[in-house]
C-alpha positions as CSV (number, residue, x, y, z in Angstrom):
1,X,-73.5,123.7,-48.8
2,X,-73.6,126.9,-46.5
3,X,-75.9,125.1,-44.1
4,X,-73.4,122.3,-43.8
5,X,-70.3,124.5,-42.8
6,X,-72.6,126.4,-40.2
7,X,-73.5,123.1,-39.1
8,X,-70.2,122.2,-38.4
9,X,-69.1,124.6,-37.0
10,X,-71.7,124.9,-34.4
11,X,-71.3,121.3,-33.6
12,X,-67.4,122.2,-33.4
13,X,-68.4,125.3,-31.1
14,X,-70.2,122.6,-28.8
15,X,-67.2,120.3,-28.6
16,X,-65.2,122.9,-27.7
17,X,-67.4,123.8,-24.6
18,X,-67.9,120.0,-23.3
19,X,-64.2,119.6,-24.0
20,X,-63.1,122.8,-22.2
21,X,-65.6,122.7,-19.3
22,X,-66.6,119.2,-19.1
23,X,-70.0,119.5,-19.9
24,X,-73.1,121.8,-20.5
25,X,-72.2,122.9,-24.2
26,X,-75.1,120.6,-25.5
27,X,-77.7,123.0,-24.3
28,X,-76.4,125.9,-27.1
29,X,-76.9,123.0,-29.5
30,X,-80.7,123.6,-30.2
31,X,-80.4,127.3,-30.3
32,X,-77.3,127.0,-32.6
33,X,-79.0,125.0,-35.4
34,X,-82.0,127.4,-34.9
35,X,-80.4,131.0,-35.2
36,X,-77.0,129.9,-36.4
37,X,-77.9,127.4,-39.2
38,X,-81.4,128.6,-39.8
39,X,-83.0,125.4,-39.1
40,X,-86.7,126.8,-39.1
41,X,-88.5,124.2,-37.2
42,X,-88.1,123.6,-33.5
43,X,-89.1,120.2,-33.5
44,X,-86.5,119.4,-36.6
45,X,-83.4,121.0,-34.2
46,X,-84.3,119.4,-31.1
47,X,-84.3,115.8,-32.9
48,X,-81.3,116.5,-34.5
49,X,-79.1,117.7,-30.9
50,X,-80.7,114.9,-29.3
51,X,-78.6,112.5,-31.7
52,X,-75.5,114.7,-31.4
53,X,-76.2,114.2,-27.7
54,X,-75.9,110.7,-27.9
55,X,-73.2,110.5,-30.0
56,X,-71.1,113.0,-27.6
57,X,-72.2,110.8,-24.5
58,X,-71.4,107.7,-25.5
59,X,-67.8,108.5,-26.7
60,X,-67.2,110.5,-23.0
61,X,-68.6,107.6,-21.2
62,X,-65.9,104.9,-22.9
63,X,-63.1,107.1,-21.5
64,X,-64.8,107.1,-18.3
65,X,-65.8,103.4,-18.2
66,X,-62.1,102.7,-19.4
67,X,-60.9,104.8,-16.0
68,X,-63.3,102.8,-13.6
69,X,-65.5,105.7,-13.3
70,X,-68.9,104.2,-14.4
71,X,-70.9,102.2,-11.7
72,X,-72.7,100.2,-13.8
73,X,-75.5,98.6,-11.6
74,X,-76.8,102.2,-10.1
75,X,-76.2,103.7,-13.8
76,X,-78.5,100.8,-15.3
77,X,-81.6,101.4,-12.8
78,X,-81.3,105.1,-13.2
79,X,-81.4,104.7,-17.1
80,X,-83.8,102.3,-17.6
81,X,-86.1,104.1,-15.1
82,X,-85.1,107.1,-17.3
83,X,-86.1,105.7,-20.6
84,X,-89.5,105.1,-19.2
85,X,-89.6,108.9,-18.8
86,X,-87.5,110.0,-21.9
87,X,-90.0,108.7,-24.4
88,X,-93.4,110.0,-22.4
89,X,-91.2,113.7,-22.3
90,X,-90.1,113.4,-26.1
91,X,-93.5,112.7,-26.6
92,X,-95.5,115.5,-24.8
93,X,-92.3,118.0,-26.6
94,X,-93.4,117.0,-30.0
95,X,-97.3,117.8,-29.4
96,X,-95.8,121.2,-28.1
97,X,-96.1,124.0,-30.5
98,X,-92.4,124.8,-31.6
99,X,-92.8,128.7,-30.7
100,X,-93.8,127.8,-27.2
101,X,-91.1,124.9,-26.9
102,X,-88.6,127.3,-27.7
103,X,-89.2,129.8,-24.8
104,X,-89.6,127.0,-22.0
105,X,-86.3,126.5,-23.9
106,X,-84.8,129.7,-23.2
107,X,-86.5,129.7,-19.4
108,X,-84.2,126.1,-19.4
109,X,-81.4,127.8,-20.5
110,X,-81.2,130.8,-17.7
111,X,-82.2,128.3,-15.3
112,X,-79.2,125.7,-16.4
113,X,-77.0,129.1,-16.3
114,X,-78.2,129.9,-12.5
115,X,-77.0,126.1,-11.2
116,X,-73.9,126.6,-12.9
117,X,-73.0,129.5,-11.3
118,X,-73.0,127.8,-7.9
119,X,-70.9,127.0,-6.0
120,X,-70.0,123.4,-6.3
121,X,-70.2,121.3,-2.4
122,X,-68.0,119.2,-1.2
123,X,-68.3,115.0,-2.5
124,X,-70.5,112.7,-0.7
125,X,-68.0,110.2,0.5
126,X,-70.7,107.9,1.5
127,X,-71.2,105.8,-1.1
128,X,-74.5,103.1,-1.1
129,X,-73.7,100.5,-4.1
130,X,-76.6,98.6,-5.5
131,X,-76.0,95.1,-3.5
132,X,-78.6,92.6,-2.4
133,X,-78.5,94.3,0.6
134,X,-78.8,97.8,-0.4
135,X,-81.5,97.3,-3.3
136,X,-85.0,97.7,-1.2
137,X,-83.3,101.1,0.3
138,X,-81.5,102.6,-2.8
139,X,-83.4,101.0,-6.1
140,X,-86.4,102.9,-5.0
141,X,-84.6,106.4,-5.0
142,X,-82.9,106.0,-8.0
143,X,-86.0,105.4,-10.2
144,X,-87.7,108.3,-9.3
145,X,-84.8,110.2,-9.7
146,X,-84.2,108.5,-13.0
147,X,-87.8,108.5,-14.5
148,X,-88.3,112.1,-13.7
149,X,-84.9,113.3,-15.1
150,X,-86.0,111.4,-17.9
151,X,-89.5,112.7,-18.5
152,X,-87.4,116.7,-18.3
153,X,-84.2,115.1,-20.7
154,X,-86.8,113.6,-23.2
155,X,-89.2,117.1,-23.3
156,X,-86.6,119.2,-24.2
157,X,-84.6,116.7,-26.0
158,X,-81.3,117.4,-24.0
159,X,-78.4,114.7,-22.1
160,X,-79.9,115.8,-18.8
161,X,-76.8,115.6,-17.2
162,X,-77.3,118.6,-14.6
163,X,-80.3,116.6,-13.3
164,X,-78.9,113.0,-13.6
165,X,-75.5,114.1,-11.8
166,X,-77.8,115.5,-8.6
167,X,-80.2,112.4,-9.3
168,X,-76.9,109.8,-8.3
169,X,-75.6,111.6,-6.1
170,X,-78.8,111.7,-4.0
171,X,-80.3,108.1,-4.7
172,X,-76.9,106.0,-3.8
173,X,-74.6,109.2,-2.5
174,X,-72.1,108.7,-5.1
175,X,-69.2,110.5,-4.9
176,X,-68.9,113.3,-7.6
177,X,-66.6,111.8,-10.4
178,X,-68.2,108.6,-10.4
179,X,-71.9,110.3,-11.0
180,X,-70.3,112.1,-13.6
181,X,-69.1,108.9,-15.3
182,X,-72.3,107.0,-14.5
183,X,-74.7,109.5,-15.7
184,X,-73.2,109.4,-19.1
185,X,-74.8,106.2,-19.2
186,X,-78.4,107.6,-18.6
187,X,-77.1,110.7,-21.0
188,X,-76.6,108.2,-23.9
189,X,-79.5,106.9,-23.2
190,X,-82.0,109.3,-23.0
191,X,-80.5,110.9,-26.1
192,X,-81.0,107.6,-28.3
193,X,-84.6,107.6,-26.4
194,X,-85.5,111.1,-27.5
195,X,-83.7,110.6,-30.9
196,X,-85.7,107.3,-32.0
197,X,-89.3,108.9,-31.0
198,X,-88.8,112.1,-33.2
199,X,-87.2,110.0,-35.9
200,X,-90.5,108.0,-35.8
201,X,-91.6,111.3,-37.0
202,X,-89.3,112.6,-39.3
203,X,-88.1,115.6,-37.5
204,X,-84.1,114.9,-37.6
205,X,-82.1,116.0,-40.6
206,X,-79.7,113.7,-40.8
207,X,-77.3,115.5,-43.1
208,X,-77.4,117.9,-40.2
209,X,-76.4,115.7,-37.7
210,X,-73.4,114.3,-39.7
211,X,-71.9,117.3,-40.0
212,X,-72.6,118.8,-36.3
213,X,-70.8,115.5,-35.1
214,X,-67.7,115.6,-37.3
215,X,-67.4,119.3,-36.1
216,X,-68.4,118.2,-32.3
217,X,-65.4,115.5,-32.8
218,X,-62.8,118.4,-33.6
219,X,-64.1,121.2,-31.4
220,X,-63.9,118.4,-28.0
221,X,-59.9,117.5,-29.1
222,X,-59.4,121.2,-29.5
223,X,-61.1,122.1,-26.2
224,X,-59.1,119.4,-24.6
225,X,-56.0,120.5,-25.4
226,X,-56.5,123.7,-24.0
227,X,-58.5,122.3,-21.3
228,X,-55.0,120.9,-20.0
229,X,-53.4,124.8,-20.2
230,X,-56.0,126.0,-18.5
231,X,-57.1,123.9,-15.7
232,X,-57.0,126.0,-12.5
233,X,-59.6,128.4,-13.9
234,X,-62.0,125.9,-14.7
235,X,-64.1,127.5,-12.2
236,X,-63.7,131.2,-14.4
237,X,-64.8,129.3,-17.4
238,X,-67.8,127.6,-15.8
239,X,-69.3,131.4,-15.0
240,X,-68.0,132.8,-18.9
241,X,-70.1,129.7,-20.1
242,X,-73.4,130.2,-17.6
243,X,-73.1,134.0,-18.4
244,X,-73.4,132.9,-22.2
245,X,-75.8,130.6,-21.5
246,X,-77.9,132.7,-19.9
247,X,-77.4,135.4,-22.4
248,X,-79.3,133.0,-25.2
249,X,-82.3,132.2,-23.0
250,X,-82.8,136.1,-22.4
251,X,-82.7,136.5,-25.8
252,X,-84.8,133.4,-26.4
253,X,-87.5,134.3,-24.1
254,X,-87.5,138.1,-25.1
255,X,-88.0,137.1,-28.6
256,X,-90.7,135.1,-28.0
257,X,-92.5,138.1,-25.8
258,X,-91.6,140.7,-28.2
259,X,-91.4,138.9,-31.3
């Protein structure tokens, strides 16, 4: 019983972030279930994020498609390119011995934390849509952005979506917003990728997962909300969250040093 309230409410502590900042809360998700629920194998917590991942993607990229956001043909060739990778990465992760896992983990974390505290450049207005035309020149880019965003996504069982937002932006020059709604796509995807191959092995609790999304769906509404109040110092949250971020891979990566 105890484990299921903790698990909630580090899914709903999640929510919150992705619906406060927009994104970036599912990399506290595998240290959450670790430290905060007591989840005691490495492998079992990075399974069971990755379907909370999926879940969390999916129901962001409906509102997105709904707003015209989503570009569907570049979003397709950068996930299934991303698939490919996904399930070699989820792969090679689960050969990984947990304890090692865990601190490239934490190393992921501060180096998420370091991105995040850039600042952001201005959108490429110079958008390259996947057309007859454009496919020999763009198809090309977007795979190997998309299979090795992948292969990263799938090893540490996370959305991806700091990679796959840089990946779109690069491969067709999509503008900003409509990367963000087209990488949900490969998001979802690589999620459900990483999610199958470790349920292949038994490593997701599901009973965990349940509860991590029901508390996921109430912190997002929550964060929303204040989202709204708070939307000129979006920019003020971004560095709160990086500096916690970080914070949790130190600790991560000091802990597996020290012990």
């Amino acid at each position: 019983m105890i484990h299921d309230i903790l698990a909630a409410g580090s899914g709903t502590l999640v929510g919150f972030v992705l619906g406060l900042i927009g994104g970036g809360g599912s990399i506290l998700a595998v240290p959450l279930l670790i430290y905060g629920v007591g989840v005691q194998s490495t492998h079992v917590a990075i399974g069971t994020s990755a379907v909370a991942v999926a879940l969390s993607a999916l129901s962001s990229l409906v509102v997105h498609a709904r707003a015209g956001n989503v570009h569907w043909p570049c979003a397709l060739v950068f996930a299934a390119c991303g698939i490919v990778g996904a399930s070699l990465g989820s792969t090679i992760g689960k050969s990984f011995d947990g304890q090692r896992l865990l601190f490239l983990f934490g190393l992921l974390m501060i180096a998420i934390a370091l991105l995040t505290l850039r600042k952001p450049k201005g959108e490429i207005k110079e958008f390259v849509p996947l057309t007859k035309e454009s496919v020999a020149a763009v198809a090309p880019r977007l795979a190997a952005f998309g299979g090795g965003a992948g292969l990263f996504a799938g090893f540490f069982g996370i959305g991806g979506g700091f990679l796959v937002v840089p990946g779109l932006t690069a491969g067709a020059r999509m503008p900003l917003l409509a990367a963000i709604g087209s990488s949900l796509v490969s998001v979802f995807a690589f999620g459900l990728t990483t999610a199958t191959n470790y349920a292949l092995s038994g490593l997701i609790d599901w009973r965990l997962v349940a509860m991590f999304v029901l508390g996921g769906i109430a912190g997002s509404l929550f964060g929303g909300q204040i989202a709204a109040r708070l939307a000129r110092q979006k920019r003020t949250l971004s560095i709160v969250f990086a500096v916690i971020v970080a914070g949790v891979g130190i600790y991560i990566v000091v802990r597996g040093l020290f012990g």
